[in-house]
C-alpha positions as CSV (number, residue, x, y, z in Angstrom):
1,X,8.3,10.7,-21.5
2,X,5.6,8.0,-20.8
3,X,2.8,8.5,-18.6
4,X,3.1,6.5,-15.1
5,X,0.8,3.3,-15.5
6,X,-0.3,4.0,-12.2
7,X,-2.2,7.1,-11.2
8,X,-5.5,7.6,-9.7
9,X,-8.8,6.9,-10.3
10,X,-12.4,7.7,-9.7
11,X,-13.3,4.5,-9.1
12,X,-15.2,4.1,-5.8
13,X,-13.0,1.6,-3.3
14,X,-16.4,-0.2,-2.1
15,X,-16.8,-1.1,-5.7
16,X,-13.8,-2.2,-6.7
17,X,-13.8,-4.3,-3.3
18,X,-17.4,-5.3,-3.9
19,X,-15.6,-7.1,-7.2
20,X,-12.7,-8.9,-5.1
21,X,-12.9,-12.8,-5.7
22,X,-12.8,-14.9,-3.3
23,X,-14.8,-13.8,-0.3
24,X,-12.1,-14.0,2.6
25,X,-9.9,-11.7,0.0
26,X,-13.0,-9.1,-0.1
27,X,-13.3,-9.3,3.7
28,X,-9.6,-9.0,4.5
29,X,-9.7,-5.9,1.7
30,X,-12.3,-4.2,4.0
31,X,-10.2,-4.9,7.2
32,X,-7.0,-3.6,5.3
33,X,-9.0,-0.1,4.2
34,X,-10.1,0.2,7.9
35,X,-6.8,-0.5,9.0
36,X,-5.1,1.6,6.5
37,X,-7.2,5.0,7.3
38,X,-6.7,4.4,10.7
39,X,-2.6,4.1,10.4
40,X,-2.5,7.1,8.0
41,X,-5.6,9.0,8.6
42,X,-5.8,9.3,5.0
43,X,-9.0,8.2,2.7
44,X,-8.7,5.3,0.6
45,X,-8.3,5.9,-3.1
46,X,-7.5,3.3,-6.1
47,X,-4.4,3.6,-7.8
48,X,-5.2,2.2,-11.5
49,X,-7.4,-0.6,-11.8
50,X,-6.5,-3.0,-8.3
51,X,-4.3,-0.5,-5.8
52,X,-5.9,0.8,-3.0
53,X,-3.4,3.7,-2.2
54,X,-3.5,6.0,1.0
55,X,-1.7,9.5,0.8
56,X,0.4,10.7,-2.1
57,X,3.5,12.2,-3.2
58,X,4.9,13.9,-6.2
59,X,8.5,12.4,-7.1
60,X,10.8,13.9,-9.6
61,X,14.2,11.4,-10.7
62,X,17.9,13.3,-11.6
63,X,16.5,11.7,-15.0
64,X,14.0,14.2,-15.1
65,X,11.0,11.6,-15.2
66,X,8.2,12.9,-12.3
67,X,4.8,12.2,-11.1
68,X,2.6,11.1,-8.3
69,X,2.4,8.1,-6.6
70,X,0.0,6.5,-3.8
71,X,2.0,7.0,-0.3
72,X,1.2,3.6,0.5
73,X,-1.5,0.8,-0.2
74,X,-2.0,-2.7,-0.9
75,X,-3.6,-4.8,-3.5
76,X,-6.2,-7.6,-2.6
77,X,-5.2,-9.9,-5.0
78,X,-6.4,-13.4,-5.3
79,X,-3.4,-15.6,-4.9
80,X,-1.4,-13.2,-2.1
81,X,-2.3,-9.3,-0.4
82,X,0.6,-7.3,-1.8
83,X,1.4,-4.3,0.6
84,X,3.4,-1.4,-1.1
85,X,5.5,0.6,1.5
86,X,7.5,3.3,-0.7
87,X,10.7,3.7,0.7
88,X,11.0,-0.3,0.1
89,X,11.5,-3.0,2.9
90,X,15.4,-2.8,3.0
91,X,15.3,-1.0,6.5
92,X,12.5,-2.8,8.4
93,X,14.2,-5.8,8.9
94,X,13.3,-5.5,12.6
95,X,9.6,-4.9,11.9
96,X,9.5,-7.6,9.3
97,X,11.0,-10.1,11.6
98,X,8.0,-9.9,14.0
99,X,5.4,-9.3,11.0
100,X,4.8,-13.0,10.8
101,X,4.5,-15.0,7.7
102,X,5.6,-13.1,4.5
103,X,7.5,-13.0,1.3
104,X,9.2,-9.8,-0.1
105,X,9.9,-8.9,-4.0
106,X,12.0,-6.5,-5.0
107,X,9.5,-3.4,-3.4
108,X,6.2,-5.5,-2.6
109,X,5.3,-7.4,0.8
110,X,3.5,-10.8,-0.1
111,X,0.6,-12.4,2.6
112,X,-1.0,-15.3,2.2
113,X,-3.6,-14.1,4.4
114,X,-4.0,-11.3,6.9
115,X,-4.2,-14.4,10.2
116,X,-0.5,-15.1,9.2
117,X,0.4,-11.5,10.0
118,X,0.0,-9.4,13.3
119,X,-2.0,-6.3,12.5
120,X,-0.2,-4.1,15.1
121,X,3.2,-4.8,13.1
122,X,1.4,-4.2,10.1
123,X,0.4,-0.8,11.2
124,X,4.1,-0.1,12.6
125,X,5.3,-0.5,8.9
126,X,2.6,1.2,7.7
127,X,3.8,4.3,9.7
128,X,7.3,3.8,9.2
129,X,6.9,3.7,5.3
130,X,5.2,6.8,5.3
131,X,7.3,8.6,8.0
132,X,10.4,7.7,5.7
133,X,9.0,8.7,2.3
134,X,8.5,12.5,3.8
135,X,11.9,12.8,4.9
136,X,12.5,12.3,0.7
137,X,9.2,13.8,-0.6
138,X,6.3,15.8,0.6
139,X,3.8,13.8,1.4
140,X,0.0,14.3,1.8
141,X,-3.2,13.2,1.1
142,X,-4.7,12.0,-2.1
């Protein structure tokens, strides 16, 4: 079976931020990691080259295809943030509703910019995420 693409890394958050283009992205990255260790009370990590992923959990599929994962995170990239909450958004439709502006793919949250969103709500789903991914898997930090 193929190895995950994503797993982590020893790469030092502060220098992959330190490499985020533009500015406001780096900024908003640092705000997110602050915000994200807060919400958790787990220690930033990068998942492959451009996740920054909080927690983790070990997954096995009926298939028989496990691994780990990052519990949650987000990715500063330079078009949109991308938030990853695990369980998917499917069930937050209350939470998403007072989020602010957003777009969702099929399991990734899409900001423009972290001033479209309110940071309490942010947190909220932050928790929720995680709170539903250990009813499914253990979960703990990475």
């Amino acid at each position: 079976m193929a190895e995950n693409k994503t797993q982590a890394t020893g790469t030092p958050v502060a220098d992959f931020i330190a490499s985020v283009e533009p500015a406001r992205r780096r900024d908003e990255a640092a705000q997110l990691v602050t915000l994200f260790e807060k919400t958790t009370g787990w220690t930033a990590r990068m998942w492959g080259p451009s996740i920054i992923g909080f927690g983790q959990y070990h997954y096995k599929y009926d298939s028989g295809r496990e691994g780990d994962s990052l519990a949650t995170g987000f990715s500063p990239r330079k078009a949109k943030l991308v938030f990853y909450i695990m369980p998917g958004y499917s069930d937050y439709g209350p939470i998403l509703d007072r989020l602010g502006k957003h777009s969702l793919g099929k399991s990734c949250l899409y900001v423009n910019k972290l001033a479209d969103i309110d940071l309490d709500v942010l947190a909220e789903l932050i928790k929720a995420g995680v709170k539903d991914l250990g009813e499914t898997y253990p979960v703990g930090p990475s």
